[in-house]
C-alpha positions as CSV (number, residue, x, y, z in Angstrom):
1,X,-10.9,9.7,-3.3
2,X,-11.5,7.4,-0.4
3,X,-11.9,3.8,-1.2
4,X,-15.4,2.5,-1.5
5,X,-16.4,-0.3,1.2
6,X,-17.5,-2.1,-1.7
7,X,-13.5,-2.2,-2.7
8,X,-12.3,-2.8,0.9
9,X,-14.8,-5.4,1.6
10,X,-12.9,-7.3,-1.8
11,X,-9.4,-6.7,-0.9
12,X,-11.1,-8.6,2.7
13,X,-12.8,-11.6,0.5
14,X,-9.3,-11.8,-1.7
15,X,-7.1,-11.8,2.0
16,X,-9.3,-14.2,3.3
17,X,-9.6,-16.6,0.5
18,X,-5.7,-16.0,-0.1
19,X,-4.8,-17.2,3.4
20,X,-7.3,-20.2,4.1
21,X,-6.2,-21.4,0.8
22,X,-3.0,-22.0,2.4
23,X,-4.6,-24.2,5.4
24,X,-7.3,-26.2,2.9
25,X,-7.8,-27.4,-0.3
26,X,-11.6,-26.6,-0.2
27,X,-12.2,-23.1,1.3
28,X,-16.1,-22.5,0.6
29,X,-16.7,-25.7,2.2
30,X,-15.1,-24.5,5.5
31,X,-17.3,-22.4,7.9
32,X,-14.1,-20.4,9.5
33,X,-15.7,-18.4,12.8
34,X,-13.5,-14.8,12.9
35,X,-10.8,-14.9,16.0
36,X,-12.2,-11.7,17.0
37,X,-13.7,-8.3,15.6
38,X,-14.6,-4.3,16.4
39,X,-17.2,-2.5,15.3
40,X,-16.6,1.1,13.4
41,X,-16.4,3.0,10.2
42,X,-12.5,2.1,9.9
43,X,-10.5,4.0,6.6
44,X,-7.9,1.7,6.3
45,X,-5.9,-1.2,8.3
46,X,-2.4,-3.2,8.3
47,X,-1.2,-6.3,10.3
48,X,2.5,-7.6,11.1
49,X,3.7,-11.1,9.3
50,X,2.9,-12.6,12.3
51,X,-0.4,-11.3,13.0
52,X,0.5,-10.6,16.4
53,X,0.0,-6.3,16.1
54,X,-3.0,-5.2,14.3
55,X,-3.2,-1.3,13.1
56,X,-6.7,0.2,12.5
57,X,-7.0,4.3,11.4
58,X,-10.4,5.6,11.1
59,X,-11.6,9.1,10.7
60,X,-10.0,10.9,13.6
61,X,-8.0,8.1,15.6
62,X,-5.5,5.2,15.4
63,X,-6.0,1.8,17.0
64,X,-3.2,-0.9,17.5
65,X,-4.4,-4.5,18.8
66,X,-2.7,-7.3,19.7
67,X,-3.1,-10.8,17.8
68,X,-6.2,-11.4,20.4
69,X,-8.1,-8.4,20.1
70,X,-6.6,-6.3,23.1
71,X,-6.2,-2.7,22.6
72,X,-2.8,-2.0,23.0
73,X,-2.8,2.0,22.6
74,X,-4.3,4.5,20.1
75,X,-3.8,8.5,19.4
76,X,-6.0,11.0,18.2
77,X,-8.3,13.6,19.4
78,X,-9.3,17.4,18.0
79,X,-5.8,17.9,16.9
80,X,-6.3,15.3,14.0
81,X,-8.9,14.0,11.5
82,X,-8.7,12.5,7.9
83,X,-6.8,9.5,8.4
84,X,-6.1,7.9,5.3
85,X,-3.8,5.1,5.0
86,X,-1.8,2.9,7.8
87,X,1.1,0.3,7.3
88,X,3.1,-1.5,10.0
89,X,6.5,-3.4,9.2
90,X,7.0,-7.0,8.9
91,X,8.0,-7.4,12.5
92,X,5.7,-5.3,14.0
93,X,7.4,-2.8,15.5
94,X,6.4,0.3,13.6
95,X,3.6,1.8,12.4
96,X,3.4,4.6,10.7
97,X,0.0,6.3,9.0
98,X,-0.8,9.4,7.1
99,X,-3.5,12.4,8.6
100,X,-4.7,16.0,8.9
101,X,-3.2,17.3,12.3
102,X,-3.7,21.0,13.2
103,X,-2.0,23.7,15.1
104,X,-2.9,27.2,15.9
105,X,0.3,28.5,13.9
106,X,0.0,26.4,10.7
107,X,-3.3,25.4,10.8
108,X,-4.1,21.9,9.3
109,X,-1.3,19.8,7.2
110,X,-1.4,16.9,5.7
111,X,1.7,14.9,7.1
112,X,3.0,11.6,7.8
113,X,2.9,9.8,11.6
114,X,5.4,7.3,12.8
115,X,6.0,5.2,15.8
116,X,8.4,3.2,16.9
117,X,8.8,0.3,19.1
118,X,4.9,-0.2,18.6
119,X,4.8,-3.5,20.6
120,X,6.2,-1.9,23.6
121,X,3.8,1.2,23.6
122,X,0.8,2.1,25.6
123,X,-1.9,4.4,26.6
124,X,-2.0,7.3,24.0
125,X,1.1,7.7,22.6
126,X,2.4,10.9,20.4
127,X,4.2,10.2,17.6
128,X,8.1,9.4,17.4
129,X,8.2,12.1,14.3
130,X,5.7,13.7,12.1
131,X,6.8,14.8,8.5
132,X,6.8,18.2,6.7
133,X,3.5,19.5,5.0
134,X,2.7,17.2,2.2
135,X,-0.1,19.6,1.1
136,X,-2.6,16.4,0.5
137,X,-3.7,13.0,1.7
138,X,-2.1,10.0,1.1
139,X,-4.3,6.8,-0.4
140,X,-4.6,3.1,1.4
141,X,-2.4,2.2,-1.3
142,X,0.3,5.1,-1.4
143,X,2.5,4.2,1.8
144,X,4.1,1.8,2.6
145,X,6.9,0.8,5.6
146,X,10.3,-1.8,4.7
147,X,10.7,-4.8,6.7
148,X,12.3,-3.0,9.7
149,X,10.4,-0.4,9.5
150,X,13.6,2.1,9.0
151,X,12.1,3.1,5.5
152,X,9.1,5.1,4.5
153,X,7.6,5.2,1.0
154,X,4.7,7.6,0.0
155,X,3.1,9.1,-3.3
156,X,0.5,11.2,-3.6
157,X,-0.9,14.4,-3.8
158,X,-0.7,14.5,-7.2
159,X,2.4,13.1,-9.3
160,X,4.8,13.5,-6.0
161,X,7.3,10.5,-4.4
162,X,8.6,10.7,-0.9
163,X,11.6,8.5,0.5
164,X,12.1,8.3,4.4
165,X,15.8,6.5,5.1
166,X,16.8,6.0,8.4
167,X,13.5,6.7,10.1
168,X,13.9,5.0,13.5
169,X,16.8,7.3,14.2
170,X,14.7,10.3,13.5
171,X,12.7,12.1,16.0
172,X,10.5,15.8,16.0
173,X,8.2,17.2,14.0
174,X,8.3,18.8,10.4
175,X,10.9,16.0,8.8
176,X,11.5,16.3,5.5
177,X,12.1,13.6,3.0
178,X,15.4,11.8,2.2
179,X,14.0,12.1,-1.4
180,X,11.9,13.2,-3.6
181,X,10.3,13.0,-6.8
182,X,7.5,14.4,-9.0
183,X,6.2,12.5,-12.3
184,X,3.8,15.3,-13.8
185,X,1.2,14.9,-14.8
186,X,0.5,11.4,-13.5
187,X,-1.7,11.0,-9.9
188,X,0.9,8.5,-8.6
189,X,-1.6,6.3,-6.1
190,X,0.1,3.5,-5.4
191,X,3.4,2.7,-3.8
192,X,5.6,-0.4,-3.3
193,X,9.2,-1.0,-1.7
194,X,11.3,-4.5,-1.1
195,X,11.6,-5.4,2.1
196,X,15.3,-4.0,2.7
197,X,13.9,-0.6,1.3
198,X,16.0,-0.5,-1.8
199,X,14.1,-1.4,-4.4
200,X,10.9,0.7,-5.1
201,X,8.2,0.6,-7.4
202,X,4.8,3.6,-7.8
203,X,2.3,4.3,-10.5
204,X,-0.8,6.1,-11.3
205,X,-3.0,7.0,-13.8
206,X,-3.4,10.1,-16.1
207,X,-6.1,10.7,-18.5
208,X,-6.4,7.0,-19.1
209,X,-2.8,6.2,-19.4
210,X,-1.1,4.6,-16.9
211,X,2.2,4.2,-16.0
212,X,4.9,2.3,-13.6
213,X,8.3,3.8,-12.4
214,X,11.2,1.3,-10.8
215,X,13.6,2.9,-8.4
216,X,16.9,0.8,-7.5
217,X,19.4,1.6,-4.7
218,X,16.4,3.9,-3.1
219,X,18.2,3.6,0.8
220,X,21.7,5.3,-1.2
221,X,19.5,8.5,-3.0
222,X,19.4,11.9,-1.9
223,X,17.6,14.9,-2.7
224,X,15.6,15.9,-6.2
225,X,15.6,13.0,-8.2
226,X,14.8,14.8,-11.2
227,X,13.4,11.4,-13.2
228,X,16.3,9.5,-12.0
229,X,14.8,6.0,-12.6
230,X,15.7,2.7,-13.7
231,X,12.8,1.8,-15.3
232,X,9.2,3.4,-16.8
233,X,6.7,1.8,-18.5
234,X,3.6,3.1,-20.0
235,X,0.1,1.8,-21.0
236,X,-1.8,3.6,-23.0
237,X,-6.2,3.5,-23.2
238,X,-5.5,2.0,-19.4
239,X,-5.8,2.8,-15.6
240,X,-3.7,1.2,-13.5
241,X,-5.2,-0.9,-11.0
242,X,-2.7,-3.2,-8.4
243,X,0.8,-3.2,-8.1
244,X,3.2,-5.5,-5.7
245,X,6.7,-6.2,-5.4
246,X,8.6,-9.0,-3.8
247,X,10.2,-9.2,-0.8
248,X,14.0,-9.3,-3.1
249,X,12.2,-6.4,-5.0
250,X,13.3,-8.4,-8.0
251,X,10.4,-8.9,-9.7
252,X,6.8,-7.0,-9.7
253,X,3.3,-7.4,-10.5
254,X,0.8,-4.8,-11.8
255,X,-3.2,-4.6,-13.1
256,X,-4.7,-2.6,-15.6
257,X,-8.4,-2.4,-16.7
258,X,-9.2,-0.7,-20.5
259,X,-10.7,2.1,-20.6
260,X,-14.4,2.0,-19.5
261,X,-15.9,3.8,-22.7
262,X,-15.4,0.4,-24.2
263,X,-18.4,-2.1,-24.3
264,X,-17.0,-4.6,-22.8
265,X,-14.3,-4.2,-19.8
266,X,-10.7,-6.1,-20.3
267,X,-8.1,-6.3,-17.9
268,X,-4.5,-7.3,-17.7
269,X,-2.0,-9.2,-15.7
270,X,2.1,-8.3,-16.1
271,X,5.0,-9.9,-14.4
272,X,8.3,-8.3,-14.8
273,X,11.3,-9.8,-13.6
274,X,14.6,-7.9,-13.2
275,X,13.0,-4.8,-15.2
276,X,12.0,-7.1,-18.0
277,X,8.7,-8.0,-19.0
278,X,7.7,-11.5,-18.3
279,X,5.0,-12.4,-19.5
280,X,1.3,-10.8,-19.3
281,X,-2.6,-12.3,-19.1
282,X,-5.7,-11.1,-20.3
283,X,-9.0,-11.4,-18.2
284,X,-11.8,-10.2,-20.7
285,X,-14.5,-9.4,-19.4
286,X,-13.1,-8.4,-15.5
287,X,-12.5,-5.4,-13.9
288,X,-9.0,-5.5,-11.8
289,X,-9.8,-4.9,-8.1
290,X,-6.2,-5.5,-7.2
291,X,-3.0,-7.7,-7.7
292,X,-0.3,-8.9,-5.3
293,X,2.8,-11.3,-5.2
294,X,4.1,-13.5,-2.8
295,X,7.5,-12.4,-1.2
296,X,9.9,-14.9,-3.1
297,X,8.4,-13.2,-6.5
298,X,6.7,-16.6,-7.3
299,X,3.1,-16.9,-7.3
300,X,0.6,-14.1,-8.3
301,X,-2.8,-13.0,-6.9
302,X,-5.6,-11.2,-8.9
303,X,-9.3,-10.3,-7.5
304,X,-11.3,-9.1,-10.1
305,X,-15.1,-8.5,-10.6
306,X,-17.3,-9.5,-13.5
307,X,-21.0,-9.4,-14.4
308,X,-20.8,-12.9,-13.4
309,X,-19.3,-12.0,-9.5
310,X,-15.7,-11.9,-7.8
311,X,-13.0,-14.2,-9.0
312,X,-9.7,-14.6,-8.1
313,X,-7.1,-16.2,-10.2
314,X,-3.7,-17.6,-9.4
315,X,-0.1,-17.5,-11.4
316,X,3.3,-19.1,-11.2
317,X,5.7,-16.0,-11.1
318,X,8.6,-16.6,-13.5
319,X,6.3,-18.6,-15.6
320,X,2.2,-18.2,-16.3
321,X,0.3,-20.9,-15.0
């Protein structure tokens, strides 16, 4: 299901208080004005490191800005609708988002959009290459681009994992997957890569247990991976809510909340580290919103929500602070 604005609007508190933290000590006492804004019922959005390309999907369209607001170029129209999810690489030169596009021979399918040398485009675009039928949407959470942009992670439609390698060679429409996976039963919804591509990490959740697979040497795989894994984990009474990886793919982070038929809601914090487990962090009381980790794997970020209001708590990465 789409994610509520009461969700988005915390993953933009968390962000925000994430990176004024960095500039000062004292971030409520600091009345920031925004740089600049748009108005519009927007589904998801991504920025490059730099902040200098902005990617906005909503409904039926894609929208890349500059760092000042400007309108660079966007694509949509009666050919596509249900715009999901939307990443861009570190640098900024690719975005790629997931959609519905129609065609009077195959009708609508869900697929995956990607263009190249984003900072260099204008006007409206079409894509550089549009994947095969994925037969479902992808979540804000489920795709995912590495640094350069070459790789293209996505889960989804159920308990299925899709690997892009080499993607800003490719070019055309209905482009299939380097690789693949399928972990039935679970609803894999979120998906994570390190920034060279090779490392990879997805969950999901499946009749309140959740679970966590770790892929290594992902840019060298082919084909059916038929559980080919280097690391499962599974949590049991639990949905999973937040994962991250670091830039090294070395170590990763993940949230789960209990299950809600207890009385009162408990989440968890765990850090692994190489495929070991860490350490982990209990937050009774709070309902994960999400989790993330910085890219050298050492500091952790959780938002979570209470009776009480949003809170966001901060870790050392090799060791709990």
């Amino acid at each position: 299901m789409y994610l509520s604005i009461g969700r988005k609007a915390i993953m933009a508190l968390f962000i925000l208080i994430f990176l004024m933290g960095l500039a000062t000590p004292n971030v409520l006492g600091r009345n920031a004005e925004p740089l600049w804004g748009i108005s519009g019922e927007a589904v998801d959005i991504a920025i490059s490191d730099d902040g200098s390309v902005v990617a906005i999907v909503f409904y039926d369209s894609i929208h890349v800005y500059d760092g000042q607001g400007n309108l660079m170029w966007y694509w949509g129209g009666e050919c596509v609708s249900h715009f999901s999810s939307v990443d861009i690489s570190a640098n900024g030169d690719v975005v790629t988002a997931s959609a519905m596009v129609y065609d009077e021979e195959y009708g609508g399918r869900y697929v995956i959009l990607y263009w190249g040398n984003a900072r260099d485009l204008s006007g409206t675009p079409g894509p550089q290459w549009v994947s095969n039928n994925l037969y479902g949407r992808i979540g804000s959470e489920a795709l995912t681009l590495s640094n350069n942009g070459d790789s293209v992670l996505a889960v989804g439609t159920g308990p299925n994992v899709f690997y892009w390698n080499q993607s800003l060679a490719r070019g055309g429409s209905g482009i299939y997957p380097t690789w693949t996976d399928f972990q039935e039963p679970w609803e894999l919804e979120y998906a994570r890569m390190s920034g060279n591509g090779d490392f990879v990490v997805t969950g999901g959740t499946y009749n309140y247990i959740a679970k966590v697979y770790y892929y290594a040497n992902s840019t060298l795989r082919s084909g059916y991976q038929h559980y080919d894994l280097n690391g499962t984990w599974t949590f049991y009474d639990s949905y999973l809510e937040g994962l991250d990886i670091s830039d090294d793919g070395e170590h990763f982070v993940l949230g789960l909340v209990n299950n809600t038929d207890r009385e009162e809601m408990d989440s968890y914090v765990h850090y692994y580290s190489h495929g070991e487990h860490v350490w982990s962090s209990s937050l009774p009381g709070y309902s994960i919103a999400n989790v993330k980790i910085s890219g050298n794997g050492e500091v952790v970020a959780t938002v979570a929500n209470s009776e009480e209001g949003l809170a966001v708590f901060f870790y050392k990465g090799s060791e709990k602070g």
